[in-house]
DSSP file (Angstrom, degrees, kcal/mol; ACC not computed):
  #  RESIDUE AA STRUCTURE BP1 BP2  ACC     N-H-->O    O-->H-N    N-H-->O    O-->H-N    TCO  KAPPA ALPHA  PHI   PSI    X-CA   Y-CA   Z-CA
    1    1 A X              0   0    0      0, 0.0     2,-0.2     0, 0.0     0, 0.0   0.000 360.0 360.0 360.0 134.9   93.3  116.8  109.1
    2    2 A X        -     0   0    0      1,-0.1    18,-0.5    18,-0.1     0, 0.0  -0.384 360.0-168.6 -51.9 134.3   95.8  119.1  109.8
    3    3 A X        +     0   0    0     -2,-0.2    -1,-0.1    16,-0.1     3,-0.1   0.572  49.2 111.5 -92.1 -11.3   97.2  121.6  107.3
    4    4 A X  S    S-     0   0    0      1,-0.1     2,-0.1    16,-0.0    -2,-0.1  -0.161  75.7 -94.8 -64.7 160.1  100.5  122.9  109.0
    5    5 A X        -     0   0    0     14,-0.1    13,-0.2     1,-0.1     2,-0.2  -0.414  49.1-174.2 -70.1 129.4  103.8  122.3  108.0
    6    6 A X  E     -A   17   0A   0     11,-2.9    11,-1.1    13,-0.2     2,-0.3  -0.531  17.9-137.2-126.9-166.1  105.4  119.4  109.8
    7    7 A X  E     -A   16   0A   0      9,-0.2    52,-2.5    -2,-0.2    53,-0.4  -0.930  15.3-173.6-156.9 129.8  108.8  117.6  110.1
    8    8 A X  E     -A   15   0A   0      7,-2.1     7,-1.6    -2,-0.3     2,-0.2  -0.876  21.9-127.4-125.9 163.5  109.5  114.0  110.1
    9    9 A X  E     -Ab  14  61A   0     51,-2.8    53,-1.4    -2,-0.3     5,-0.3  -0.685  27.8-171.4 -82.7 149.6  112.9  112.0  110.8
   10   10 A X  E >  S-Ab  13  62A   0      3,-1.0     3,-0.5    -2,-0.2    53,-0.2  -0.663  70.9 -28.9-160.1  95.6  113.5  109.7  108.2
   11   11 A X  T 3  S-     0   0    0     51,-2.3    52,-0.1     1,-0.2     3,-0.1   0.688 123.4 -58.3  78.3  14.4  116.1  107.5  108.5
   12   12 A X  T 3  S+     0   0    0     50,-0.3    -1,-0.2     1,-0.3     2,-0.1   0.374 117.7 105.3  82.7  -4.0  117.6  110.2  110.7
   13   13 A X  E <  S-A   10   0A   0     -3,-0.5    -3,-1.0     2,-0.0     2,-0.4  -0.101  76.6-118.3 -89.9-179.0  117.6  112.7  108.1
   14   14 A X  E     -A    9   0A   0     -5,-0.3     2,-0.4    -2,-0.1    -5,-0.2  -0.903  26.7-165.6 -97.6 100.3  114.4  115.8  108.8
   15   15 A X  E     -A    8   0A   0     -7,-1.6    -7,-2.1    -2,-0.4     2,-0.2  -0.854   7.2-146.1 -90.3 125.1  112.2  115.7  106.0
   16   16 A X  E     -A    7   0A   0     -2,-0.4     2,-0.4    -9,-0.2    -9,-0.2  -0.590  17.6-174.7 -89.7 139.6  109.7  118.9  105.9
   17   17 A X  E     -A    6   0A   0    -11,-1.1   -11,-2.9    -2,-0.2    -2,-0.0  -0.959  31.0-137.9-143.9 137.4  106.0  118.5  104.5
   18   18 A X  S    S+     0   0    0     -2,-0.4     2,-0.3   -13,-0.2    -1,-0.1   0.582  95.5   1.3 -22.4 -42.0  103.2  121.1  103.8
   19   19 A X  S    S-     0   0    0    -14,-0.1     2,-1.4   -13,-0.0   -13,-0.2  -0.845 101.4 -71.5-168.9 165.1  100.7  118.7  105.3
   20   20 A X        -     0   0    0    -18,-0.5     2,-0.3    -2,-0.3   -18,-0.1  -0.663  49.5-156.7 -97.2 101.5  100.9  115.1  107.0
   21   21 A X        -     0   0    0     -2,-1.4    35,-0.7    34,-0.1     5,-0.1  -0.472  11.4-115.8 -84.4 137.9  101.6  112.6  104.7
   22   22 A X     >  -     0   0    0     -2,-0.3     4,-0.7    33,-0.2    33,-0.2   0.401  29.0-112.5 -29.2-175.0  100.9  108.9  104.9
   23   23 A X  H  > S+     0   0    0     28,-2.0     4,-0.7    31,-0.5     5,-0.3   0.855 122.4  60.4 -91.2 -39.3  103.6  106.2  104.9
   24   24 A X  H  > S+     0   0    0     27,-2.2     4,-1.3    30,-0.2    28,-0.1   0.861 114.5  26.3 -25.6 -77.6  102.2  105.5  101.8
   25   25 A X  H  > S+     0   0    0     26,-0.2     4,-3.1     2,-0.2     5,-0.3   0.901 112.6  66.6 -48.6 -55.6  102.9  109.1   99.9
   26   26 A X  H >X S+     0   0    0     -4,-0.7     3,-2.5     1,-0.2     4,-0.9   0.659 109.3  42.7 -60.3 -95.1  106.0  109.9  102.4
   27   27 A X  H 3<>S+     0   0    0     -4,-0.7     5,-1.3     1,-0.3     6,-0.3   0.593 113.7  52.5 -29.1 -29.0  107.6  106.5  100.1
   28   28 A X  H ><5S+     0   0    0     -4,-1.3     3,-3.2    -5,-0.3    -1,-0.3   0.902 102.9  51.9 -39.4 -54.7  106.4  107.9   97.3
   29   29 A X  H <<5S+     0   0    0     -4,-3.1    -2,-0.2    -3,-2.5    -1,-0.2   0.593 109.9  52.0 -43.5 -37.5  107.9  110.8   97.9
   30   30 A X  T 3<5S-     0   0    0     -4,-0.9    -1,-0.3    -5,-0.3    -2,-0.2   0.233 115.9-103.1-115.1   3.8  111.2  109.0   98.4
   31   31 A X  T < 5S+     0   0    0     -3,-3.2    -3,-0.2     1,-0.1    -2,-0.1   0.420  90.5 116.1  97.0 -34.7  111.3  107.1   95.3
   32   32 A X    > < +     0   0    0     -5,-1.3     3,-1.3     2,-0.1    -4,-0.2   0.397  23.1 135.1 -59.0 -13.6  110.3  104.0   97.0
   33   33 A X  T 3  S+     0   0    0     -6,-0.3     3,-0.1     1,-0.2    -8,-0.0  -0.146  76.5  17.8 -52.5 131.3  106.9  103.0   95.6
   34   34 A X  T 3  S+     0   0    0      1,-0.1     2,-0.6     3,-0.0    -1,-0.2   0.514  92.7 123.0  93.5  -3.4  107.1   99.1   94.8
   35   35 A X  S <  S-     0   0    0     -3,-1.3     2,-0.2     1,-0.0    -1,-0.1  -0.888  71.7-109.8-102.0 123.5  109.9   97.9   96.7
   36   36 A X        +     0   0    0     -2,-0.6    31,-3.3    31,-0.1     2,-0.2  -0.179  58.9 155.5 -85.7 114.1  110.1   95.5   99.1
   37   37 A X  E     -C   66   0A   0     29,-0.2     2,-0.4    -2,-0.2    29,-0.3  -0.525  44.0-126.5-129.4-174.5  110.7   97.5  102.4
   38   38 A X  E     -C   65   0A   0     27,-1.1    27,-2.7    -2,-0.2     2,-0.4  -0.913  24.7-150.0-159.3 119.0  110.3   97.3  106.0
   39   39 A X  E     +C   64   0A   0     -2,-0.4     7,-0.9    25,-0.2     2,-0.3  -0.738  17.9 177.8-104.4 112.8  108.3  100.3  107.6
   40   40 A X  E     -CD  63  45A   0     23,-1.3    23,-0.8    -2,-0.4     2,-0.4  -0.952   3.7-175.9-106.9 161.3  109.3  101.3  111.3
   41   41 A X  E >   -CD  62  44A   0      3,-3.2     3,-0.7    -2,-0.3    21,-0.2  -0.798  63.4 -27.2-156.9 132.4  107.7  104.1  113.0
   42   42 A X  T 3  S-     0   0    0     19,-0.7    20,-0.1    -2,-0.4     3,-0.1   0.702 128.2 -44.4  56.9  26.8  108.6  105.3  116.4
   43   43 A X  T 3  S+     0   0    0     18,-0.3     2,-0.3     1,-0.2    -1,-0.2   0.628 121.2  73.5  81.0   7.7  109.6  102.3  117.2
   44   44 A X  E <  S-D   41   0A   0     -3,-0.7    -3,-3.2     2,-0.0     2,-0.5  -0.985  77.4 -81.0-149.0 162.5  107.4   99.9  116.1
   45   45 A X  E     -D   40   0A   0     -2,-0.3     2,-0.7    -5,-0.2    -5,-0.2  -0.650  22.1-154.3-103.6 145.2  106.3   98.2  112.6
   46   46 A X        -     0   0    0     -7,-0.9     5,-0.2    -2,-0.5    -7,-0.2  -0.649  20.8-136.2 -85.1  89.9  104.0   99.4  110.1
   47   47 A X        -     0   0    0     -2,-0.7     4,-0.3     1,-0.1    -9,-0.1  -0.003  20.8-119.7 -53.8 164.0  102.4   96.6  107.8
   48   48 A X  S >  S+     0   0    0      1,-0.2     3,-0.5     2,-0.2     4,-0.3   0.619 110.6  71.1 -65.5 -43.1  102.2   97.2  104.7
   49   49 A X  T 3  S+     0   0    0      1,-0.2    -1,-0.2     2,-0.1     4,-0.2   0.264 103.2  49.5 -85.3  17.4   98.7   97.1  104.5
   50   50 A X  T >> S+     0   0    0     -4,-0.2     4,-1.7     2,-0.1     3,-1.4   0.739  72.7  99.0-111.3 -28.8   98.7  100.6  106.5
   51   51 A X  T <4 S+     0   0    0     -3,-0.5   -27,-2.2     1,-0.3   -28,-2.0   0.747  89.0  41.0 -38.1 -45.9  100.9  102.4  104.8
   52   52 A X  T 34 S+     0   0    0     -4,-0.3    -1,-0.3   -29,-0.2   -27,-0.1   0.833 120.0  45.4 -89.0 -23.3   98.0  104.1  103.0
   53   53 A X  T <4 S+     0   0    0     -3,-1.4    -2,-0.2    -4,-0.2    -1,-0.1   0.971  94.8  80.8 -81.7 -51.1   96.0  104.4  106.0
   54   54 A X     <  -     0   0    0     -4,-1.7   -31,-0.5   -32,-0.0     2,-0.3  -0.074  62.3-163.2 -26.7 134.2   98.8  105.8  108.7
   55   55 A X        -     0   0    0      1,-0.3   -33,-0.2   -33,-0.2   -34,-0.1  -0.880  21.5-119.3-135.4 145.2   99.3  109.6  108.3
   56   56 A X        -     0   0    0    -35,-0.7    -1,-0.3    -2,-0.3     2,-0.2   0.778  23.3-141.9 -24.6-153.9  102.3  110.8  109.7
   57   57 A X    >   -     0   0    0    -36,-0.1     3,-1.8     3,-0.1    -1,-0.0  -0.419  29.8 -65.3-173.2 168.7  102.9  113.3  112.5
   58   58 A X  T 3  S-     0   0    0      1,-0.3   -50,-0.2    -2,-0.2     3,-0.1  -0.028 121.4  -1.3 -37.3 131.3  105.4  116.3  113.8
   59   59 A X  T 3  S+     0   0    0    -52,-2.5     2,-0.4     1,-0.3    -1,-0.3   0.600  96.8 176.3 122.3  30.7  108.4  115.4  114.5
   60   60 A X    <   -     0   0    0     -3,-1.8   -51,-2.8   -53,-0.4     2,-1.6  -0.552  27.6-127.4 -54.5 127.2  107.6  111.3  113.6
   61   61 A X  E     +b    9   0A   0     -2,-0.4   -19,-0.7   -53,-0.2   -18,-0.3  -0.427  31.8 173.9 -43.2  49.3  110.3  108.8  113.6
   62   62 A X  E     +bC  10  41A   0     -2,-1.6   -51,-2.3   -53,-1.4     2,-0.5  -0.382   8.4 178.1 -73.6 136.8  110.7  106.6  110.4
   63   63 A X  E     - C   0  40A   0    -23,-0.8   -23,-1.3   -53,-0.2     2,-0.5  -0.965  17.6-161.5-129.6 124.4  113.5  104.1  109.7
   64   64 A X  E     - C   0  39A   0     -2,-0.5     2,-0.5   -25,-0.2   -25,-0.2  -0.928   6.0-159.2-112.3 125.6  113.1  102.6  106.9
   65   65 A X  E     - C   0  38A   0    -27,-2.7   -27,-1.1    -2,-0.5     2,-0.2  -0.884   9.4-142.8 -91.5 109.5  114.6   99.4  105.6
   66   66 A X  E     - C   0  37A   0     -2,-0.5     2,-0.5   -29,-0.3   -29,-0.2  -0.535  16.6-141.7   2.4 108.4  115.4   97.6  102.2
   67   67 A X        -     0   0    0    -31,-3.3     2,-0.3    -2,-0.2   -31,-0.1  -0.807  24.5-161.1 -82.4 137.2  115.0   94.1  101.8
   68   68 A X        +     0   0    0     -2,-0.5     2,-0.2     2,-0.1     0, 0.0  -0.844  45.5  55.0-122.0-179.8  117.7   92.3   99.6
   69   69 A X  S    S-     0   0    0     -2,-0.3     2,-0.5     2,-0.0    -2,-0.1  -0.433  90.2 -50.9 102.6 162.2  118.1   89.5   98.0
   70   70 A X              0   0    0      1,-0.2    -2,-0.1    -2,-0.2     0, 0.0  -0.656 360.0 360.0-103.5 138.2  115.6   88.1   95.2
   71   71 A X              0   0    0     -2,-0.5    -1,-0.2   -35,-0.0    -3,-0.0   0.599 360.0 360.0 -83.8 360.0  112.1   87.7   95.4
């Protein structure tokens, strides 16, 4: 695993991290933990049940989505 400083897009925004974090942590990160969301990355989507496995990289693509409406 890498340790350099990396930069990811998120949602179009460029988020900076010490090290490459999962999708898991990076929604942590954001406040997101527990929400019903929809993960893309580069272009394609990340189940849910990856999130903790998935680690990022430089200059990754995320868009992340919100579902609404009531579970």
């Amino acid at each position: 695993m890498s340790n350099r400083a990396i930069e990811v897009i998120v949602n179009g925004q460029p988020h900076p991290f010490d090290s490459p974090p999962s999708v898991a942590e990076l929604l942590d990160q954001l406040g997101l933990t527990g929400q019903r969301l929809a993960v893309e990355l580069n272009g394609a989507i990340v189940a849910e049940s990856r999130h903790n496995q998935h680690r990022l990289a430089d200059q990754d693509r995320i868009e992340i989505l919100q579902a609404a409406g009531r579970r």
